[in-house]
N, C-alpha and C positions, 0 to 999 in steps of 0.2 A: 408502443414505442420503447428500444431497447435506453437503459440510461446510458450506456457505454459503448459506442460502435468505434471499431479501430479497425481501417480502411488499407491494406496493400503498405504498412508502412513498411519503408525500405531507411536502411542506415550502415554505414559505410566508415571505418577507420582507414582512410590512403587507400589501398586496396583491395582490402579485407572486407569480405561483403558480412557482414554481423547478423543484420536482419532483411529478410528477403521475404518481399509483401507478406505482412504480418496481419491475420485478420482475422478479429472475434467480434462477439457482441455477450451484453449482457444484464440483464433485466434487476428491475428496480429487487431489492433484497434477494439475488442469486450471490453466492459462493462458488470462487473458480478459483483454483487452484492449479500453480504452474508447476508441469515436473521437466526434467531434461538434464543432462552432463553438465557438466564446468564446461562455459564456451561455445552455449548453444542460442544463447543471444535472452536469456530470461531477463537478466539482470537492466542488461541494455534497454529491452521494452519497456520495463517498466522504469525507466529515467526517461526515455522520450515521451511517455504519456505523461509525465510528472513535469516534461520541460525542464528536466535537469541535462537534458542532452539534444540537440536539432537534429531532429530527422531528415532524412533529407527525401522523403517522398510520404505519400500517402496522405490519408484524412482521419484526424479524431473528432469525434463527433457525442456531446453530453445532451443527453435529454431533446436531442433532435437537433440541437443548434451546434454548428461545425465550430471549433474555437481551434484548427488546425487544417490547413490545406497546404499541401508542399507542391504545389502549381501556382499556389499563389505568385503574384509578382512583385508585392511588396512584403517583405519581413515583419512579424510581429514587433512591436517596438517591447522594451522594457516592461513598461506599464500594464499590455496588454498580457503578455505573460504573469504575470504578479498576478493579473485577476482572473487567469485559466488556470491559475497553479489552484486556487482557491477553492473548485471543485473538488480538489481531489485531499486526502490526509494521506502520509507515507510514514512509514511507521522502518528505519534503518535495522537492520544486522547489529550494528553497533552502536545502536543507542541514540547516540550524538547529543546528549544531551548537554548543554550549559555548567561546568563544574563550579560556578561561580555563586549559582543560585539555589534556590531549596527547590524541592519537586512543584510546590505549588505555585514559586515562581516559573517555574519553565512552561506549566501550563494555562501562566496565563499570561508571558510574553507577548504574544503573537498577536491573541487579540487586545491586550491594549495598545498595540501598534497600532493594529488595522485601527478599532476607534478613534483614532485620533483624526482619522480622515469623515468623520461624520461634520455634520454644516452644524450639530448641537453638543459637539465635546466640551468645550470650553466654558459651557455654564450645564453642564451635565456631567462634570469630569466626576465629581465624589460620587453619583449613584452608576453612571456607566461600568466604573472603576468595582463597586460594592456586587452589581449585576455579573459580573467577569469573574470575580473570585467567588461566587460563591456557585456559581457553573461547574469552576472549575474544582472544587471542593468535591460537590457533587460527581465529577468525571473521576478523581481517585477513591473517592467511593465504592465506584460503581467496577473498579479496578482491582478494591480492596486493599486500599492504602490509608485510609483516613486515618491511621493513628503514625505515618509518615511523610504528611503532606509537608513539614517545617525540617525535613530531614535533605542534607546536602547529599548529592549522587553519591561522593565518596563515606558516604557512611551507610547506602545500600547495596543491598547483593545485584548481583546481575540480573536478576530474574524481576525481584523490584524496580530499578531502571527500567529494565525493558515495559515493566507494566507503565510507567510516568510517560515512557515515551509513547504508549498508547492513547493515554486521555489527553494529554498533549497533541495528536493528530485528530483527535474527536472534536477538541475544543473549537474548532472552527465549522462546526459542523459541514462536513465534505460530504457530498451527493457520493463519492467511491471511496472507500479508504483502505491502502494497499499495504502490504507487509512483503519484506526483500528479505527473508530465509531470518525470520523472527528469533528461533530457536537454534541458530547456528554456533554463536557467539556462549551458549549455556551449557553447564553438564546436565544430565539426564533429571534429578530432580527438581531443578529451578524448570527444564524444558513444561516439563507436567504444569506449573503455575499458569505458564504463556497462554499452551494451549487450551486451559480453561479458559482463559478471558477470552479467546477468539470465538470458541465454543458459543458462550455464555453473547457475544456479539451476534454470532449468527443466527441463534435463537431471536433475537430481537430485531429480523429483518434489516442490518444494515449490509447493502451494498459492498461484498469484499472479493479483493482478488490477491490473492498466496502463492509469490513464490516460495517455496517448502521441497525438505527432503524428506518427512515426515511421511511415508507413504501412507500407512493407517489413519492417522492424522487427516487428511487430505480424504481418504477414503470417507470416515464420518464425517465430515463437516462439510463436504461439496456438494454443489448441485451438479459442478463440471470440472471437469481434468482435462487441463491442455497438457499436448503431448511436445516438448519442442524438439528440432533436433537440428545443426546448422543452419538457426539461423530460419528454419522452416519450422509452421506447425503442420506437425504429422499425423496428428490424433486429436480429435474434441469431440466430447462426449460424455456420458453420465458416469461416475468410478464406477460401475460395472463393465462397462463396455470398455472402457480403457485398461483399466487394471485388470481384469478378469476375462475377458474378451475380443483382446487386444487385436486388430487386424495388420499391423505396423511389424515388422521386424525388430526394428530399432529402439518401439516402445519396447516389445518384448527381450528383447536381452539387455535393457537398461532395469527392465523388472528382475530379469532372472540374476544380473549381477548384484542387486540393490540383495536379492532373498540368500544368498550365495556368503555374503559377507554378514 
């Protein structure tokens, strides 16, 4: 059973078709990596998957059970959404982290939110509380931040942020956890940091899907390369066959302009 099956979704800005039946799957600790132009609907997918945007057709479907049908006849309510967002961790372009708080606060926002909805917070609050930070201790760790966990964003590099907002999308532990062009926002040296921690994730069977312009990048660390292109996918398959093997026109002179420049 795939952990990620995304079903014909379709999404529309007034009359602008974005995504046109969009459909993958993707197994418990596979890496997939999305390539394609400015405009070809990457960005988009992966906010509908994440319910940061409605789709307006199709089916997603996590570890078999559908938590998206756009035939449906009633709308997800709020609530429900909140707890389909839950599978998944998304990891911004731009950080977005909390300028307010230290790294070790931002990573562990979220889940003492969610705890609070437990039936035993309220006479568990000091060990739930102690349980959460030291997780998430543990997740910049594992990031290679522990000597900047009490450090405010604005006293890190780009490349640090970007790692905090990584164990911060870990922290909840998410059955998929996605990255929207991770490395875009970095110069070349901090880029190098990034892509170790994703590396060093894949290695450890977590569930991820990359949008990236990182061709090489994308090459070692995938199991699959999607190819997008208006809105369609045109190509999926192993970075041999896509990057190398390419049967696509339009993958291929996205390849040859990417080697070009």
């Amino acid at each position: 059973m795939s952990m990620l099956e995304v079903k014909n979704i379709t999404k529309s800005f007034g009359k602008v078709e974005v995504l046109k039946d969009v459909s993958f799957s993707l197994e418990q600790g596979q890496v997939m990596s999305i390539l394609g132009s400015s405009g070809s609907g990457k960005t988009t997918l992966l906010r509908c998957i994440n319910f940061l945007e409605d789709a307006d057709g199709g089916q997603i479907l996590v570890d078999g059970e559908c938590i998206f049908d756009g035939s449906a006849e009633k709308k997800l309510t709020a609530k429900e959404i909140r707890a389909n967002q839950l599978h998944f961790g998304l990891v911004f372009q731009s950080f977005n982290l909390f300028p307010q708080y230290t790294a070790l606060e931002n990573v562990t926002l979220a889940p003492k939110l969610l705890a609070k909805e437990r039936p035993d917070y309220k006479e568990k609050k000091k060990e739930i509380h102690a349980e959460i930070e030291e997780n998430a201790k543990a997740l910049l760790a594992r990031v290679g931040l522990s000597d900047r966990m009490n450090n405010y964003p604005c006293q890190l590099s780009g490349g640090q942020q970007q790692r905090v907002s990584i164990a911060r999308a870990l922290a909840l532990n998410p059955k998929v956890l996605f990255f929207d062009e991770p490395t875009s926002a970095l110069d070349p040296e901090l880029t190098g940091e990034i892509l170790k921690v994703i590396r060093d994730l894949a290695q450890k069977d977590v569930t991820m899907v990359i949008v990236t312009h990182e061709i090489e990048f994308a090459r070692g660390v995938s199991d699959r390369i999607v190819f997008m292109a208006d809105g369609v996918v045109v190509e999926d398959g192993t970075p041999e066959e896509v990057l190398d093997k390419s049967k696509n026109a339009k993958t291929r002179a996205f390849l040859q302009k990417l080697n070009e420049n």
